[in-house]
C-alpha positions as CSV (number, residue, x, y, z in Angstrom):
1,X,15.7,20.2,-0.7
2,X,18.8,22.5,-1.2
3,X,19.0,26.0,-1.5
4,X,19.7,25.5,-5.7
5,X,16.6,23.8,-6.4
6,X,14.4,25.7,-3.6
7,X,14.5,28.7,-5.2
8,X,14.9,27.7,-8.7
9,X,11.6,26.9,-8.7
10,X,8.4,27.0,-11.4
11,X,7.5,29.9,-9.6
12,X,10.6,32.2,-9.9
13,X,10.5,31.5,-14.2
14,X,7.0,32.6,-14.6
15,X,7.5,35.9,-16.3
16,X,5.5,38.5,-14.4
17,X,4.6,36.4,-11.1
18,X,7.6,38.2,-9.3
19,X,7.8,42.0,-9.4
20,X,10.6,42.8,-7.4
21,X,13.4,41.1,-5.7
22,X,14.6,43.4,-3.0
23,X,17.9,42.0,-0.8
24,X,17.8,42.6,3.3
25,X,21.3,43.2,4.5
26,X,21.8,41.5,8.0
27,X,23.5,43.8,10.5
28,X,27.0,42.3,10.0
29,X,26.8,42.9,6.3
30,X,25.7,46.4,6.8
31,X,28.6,47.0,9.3
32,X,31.1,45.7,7.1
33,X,29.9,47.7,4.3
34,X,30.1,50.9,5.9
35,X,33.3,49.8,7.2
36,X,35.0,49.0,3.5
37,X,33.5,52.3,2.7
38,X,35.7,54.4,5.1
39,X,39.3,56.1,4.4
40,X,42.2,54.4,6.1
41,X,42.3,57.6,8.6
42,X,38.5,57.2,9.1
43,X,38.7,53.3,9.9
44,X,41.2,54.3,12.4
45,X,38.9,56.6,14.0
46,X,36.3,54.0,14.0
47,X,38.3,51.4,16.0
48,X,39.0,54.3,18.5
49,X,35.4,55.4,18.4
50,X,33.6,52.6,19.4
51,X,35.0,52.2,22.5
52,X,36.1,55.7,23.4
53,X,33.2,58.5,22.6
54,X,35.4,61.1,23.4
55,X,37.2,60.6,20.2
56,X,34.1,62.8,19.0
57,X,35.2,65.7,21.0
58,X,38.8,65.5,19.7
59,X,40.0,67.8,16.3
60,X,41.2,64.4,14.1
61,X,36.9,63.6,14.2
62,X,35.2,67.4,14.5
63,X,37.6,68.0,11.1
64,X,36.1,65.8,9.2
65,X,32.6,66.5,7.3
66,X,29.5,66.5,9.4
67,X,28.3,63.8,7.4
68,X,31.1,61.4,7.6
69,X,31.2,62.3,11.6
70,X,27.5,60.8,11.4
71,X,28.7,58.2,9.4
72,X,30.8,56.9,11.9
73,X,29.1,57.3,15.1
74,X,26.5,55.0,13.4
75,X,29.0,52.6,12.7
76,X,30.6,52.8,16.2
77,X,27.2,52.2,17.6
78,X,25.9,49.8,15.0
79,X,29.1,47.4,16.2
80,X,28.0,48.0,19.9
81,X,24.6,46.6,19.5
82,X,25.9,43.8,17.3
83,X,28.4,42.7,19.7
84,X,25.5,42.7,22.6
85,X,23.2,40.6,20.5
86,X,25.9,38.4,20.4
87,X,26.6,38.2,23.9
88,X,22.7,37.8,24.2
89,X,22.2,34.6,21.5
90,X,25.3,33.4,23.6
91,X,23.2,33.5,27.1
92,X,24.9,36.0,28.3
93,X,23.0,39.0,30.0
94,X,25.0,42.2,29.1
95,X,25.2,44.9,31.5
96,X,23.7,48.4,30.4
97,X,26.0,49.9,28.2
98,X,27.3,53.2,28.9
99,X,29.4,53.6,25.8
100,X,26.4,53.0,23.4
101,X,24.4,55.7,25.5
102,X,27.7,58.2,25.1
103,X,27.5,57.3,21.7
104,X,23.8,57.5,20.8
105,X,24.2,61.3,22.3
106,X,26.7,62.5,20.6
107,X,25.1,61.4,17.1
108,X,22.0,62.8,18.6
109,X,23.5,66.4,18.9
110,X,24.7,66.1,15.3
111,X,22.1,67.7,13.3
112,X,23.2,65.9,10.1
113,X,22.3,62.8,7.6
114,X,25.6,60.2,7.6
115,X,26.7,60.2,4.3
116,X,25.0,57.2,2.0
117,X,27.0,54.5,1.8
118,X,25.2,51.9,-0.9
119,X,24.9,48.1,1.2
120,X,25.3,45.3,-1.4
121,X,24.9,42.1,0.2
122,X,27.9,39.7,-0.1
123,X,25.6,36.7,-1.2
124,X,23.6,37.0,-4.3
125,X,20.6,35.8,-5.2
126,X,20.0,32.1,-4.4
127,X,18.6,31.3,-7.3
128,X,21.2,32.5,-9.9
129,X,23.8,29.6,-7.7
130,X,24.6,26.7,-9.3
131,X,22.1,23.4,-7.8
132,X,24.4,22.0,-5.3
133,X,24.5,18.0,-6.1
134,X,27.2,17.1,-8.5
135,X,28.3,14.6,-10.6
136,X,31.7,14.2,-12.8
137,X,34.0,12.0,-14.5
138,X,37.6,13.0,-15.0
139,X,40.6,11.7,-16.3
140,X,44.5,11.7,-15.4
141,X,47.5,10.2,-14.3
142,X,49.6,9.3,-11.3
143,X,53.2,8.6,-11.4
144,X,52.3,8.0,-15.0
145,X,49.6,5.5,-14.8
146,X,46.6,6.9,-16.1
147,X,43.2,6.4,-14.4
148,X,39.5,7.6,-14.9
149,X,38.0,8.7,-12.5
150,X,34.1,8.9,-11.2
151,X,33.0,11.4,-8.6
152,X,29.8,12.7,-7.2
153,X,28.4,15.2,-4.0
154,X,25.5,15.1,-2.1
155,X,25.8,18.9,-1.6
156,X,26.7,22.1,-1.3
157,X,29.4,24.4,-2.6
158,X,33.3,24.6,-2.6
159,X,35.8,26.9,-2.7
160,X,36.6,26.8,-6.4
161,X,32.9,27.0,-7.4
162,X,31.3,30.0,-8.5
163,X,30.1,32.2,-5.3
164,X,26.7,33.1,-7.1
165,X,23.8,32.5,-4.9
166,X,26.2,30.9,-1.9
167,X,28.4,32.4,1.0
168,X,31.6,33.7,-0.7
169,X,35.2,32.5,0.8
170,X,33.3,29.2,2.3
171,X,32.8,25.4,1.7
172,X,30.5,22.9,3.0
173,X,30.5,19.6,1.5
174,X,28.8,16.8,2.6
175,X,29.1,12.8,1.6
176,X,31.3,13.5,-1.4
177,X,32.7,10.1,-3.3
178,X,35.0,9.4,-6.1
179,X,36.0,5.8,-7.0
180,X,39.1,5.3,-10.4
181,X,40.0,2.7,-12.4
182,X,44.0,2.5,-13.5
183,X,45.1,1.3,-16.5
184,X,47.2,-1.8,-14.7
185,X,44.3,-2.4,-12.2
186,X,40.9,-4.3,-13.4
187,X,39.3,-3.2,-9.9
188,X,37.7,-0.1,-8.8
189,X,39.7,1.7,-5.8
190,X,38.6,4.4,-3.6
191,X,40.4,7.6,-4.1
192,X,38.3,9.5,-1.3
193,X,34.9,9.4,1.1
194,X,34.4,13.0,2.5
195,X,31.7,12.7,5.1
196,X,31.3,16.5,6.2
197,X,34.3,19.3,5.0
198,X,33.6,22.7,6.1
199,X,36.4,25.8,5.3
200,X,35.4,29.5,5.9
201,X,38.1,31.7,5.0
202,X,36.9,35.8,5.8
203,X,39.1,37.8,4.8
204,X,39.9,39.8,8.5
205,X,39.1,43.1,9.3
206,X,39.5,45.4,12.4
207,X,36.8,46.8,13.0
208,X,35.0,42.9,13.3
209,X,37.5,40.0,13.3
210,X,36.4,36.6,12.4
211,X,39.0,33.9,12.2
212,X,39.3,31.4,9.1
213,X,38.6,27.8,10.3
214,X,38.1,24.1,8.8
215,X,37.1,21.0,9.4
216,X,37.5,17.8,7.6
217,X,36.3,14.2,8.4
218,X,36.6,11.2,6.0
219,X,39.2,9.5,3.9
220,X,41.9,10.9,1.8
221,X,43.8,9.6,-1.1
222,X,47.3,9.0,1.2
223,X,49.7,7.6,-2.1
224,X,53.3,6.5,-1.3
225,X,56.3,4.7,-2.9
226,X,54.9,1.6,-0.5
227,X,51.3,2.3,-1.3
228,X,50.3,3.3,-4.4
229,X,46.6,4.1,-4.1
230,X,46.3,3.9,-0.5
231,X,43.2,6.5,1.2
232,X,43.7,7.3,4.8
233,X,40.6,8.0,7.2
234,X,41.2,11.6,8.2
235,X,39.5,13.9,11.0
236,X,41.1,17.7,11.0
237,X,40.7,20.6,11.5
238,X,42.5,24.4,12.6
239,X,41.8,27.8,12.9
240,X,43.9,30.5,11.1
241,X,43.4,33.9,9.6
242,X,42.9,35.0,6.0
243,X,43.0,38.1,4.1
244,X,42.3,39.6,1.1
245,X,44.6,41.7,-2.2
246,X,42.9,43.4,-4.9
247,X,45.5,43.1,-7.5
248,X,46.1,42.4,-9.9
249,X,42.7,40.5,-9.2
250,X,41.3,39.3,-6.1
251,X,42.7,36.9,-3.8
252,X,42.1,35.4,-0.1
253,X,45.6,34.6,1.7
254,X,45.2,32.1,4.4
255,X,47.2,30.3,7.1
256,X,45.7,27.6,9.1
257,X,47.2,26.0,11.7
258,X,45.6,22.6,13.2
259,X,46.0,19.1,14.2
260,X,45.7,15.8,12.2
261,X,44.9,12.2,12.5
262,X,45.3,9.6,10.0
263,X,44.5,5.8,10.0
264,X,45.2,3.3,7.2
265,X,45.3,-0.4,7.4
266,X,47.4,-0.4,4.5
267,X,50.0,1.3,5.2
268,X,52.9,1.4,7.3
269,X,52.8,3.5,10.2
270,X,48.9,2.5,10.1
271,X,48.4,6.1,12.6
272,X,49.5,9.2,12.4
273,X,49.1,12.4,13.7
274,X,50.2,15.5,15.2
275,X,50.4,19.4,14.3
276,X,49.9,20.7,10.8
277,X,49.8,23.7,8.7
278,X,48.0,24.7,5.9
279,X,48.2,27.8,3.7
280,X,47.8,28.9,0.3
281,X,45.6,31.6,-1.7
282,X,42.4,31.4,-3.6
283,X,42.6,33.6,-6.8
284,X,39.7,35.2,-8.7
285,X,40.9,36.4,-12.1
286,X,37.3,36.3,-13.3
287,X,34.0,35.6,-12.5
288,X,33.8,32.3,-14.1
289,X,37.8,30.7,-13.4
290,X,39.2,30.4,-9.7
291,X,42.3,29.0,-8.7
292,X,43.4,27.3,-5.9
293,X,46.5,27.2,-4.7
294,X,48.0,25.4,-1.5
295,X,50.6,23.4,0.9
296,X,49.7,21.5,4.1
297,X,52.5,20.2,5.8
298,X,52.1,17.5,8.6
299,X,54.7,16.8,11.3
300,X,53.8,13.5,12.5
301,X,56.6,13.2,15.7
302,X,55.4,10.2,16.8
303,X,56.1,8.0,13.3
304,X,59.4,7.2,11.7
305,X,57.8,9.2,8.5
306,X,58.2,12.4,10.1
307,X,56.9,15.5,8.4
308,X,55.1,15.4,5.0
309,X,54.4,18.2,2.5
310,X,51.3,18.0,0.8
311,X,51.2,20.6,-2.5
312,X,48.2,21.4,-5.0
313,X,47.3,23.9,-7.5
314,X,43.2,23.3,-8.5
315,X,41.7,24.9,-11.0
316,X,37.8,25.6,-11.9
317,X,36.2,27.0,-15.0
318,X,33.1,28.0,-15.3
319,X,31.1,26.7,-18.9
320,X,27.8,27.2,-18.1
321,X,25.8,27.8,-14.5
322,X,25.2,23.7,-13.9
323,X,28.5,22.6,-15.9
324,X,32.3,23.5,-15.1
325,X,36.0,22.4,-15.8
326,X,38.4,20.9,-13.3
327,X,41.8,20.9,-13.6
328,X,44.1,19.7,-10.7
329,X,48.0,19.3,-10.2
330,X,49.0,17.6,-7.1
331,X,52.5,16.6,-5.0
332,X,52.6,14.4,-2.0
333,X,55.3,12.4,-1.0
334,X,57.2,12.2,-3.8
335,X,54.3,11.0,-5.7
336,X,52.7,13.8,-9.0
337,X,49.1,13.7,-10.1
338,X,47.2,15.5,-12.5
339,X,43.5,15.0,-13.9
340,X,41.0,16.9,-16.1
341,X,37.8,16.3,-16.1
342,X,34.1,18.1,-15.9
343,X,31.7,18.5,-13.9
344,X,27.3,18.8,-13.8
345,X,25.4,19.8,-11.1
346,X,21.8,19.3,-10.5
């Protein structure tokens, strides 16, 4: 069952069977938190901190308020023991750690509370997500040939969707399908078959870095002069970094850089692959519409094609929490698509 439906359950609408929901940070979310919550001097104390404890004896820290010095030592020590649990899930035995035990003193010998710092958790609850099976039809055209198109999703969430109830900046999608039917064609075609697609795009930090990645296996819609509707079997993937603006609305920046393969019967080079690149920024201007925008170009050194520029701009509004509008604009070799269409989830 997926996480949608599991919690959207007969017993969560029963009015008065549930109390109180109450949310339980993990430690990374707490770090983080504390981290955002910090002045740019005080994040650079914090990097110093957590590997230097003398940075406590130093003027730059003892002028700061007592509170925010306890502050920080908790963070410093926080992202000690978070990096040894790591090491730990890892198999790795960790050596005792002087550092932490430098550190744990000094906040010790600080006779003060660390100033609040209120920990809301980047997820919300699961049950207020949209269900993560989906189902649309959309409509469009390709070089000027219109099409309809149908499309469905085993699960989970993408990008574009709303982040309500799921991991924000990330996309799993498993056995996703969409089949069209052009106007001067009287068969059905395949436009793509994604077997698993996974993109996690955190927007960095110093204090914990965590590089964007992806991974994509299945086939593509691969159109050219010589092959109209032609989908490619496609296994990628990279690993990049993202980060974040606040204005004039949020938006993640990412860079991926990665290898590609490509196999099609139908077309002329039938493989290719080599290096590619992909990059573009994911725009929230509200809660309910997110934009996509992005270019992945391919170099392909081995085939007479060369490199290939791949260029979209995807659009998602939200209508109600199972229902949403798509509307996508699309470029790849020399070949413009553009589609609207909606979209139910159950």
């Amino acid at each position: 069952m997926d996480v949608a439906s599991r919690y959207d359950s007969p017993l969560i609408r029963q009015p008065d069977w549930v109390e109180e929901v109450i949310a339980r940070p993990a430690r990374g979310t707490t770090i983080n938190r504390r981290y955002e919550a910090l002045t740019a001097r005080e994040r650079r104390l914090a990097r110093r901190l957590r590997n230097d404890p003398t940075i406590a004896t130093q003027a730059e820290f003892v002028r700061l308020a007592r509170e925010r010095q306890a502050l920080l030592l908790e963070l410093a020590l926080s992202e000690r023991r978070y990096s040894q649990a790591g090491a730990l899930k890892e198999g790795y035995e960790a050596p005792p750690d002087g550092t932490a035990h430098r550190l744990l003193i000094a906040r010790n010998h600080l006779r003060a509370v660390a100033a609040p710092v209120p920990i809301e958790p980047y997820a919300s609850r699961p049950e207020l997500g949209h269900a993560s099976r989906r189902a649309g039809i959309r409509f469009g055209q390709r070089e000027g040939v219109g099409f309809i198109e149908l499309n469905a999703r085993a699960s989970y969430h993408d990008l574009l969707e709303p982040e309500a109830g799921y991991t924000p900046d990330a996309q799993i999608e498993i056995l996703g399908i969409a089949v069209r039917r052009y106007e001067d064609r009287d068969q059905l075609t395949l436009n793509h078959l994604t077997l698993l697609d996974i993109t996690s795009l955190p927007p960095i930090n110093t204090l914990t870095p965590r590089p964007a990645w992806r991974i994509h296996v299945g086939w593509e819609p691969y159109p050219s002069r010589d092959c109209f509707d032609c989908a490619a079997f496609n296994i990628s993937g990279g690993l990049g970094v993202a980060g974040q603006t606040r204005w004039p609305w949020r938006t993640v920046w990412f860079a991926v850089p990665g290898l590609e393969l490509h196999y099609s019967s139908k077309s002329t080079d039938a493989y290719r692959a080599g290096f590619g690149f992909l990059g573009g920024a994911l725009l929230e201007p509200t809660a309910r519409w997110k934009v996509l925008a992005k270019a992945a170009w391919l170099n392909h050194p081995f085939n007479e094609g060369g490199a290939v520029l791949q260029t979209s701009l995807e659009q998602n509004l939200v209508l109600d929490r199972n229902l949403s509008l798509r509307i996508n604009w699309r470029y790849q070799e020399g070949i413009h698509e553009c589609e609207i269409g909606l979209q139910a989830y159950f």
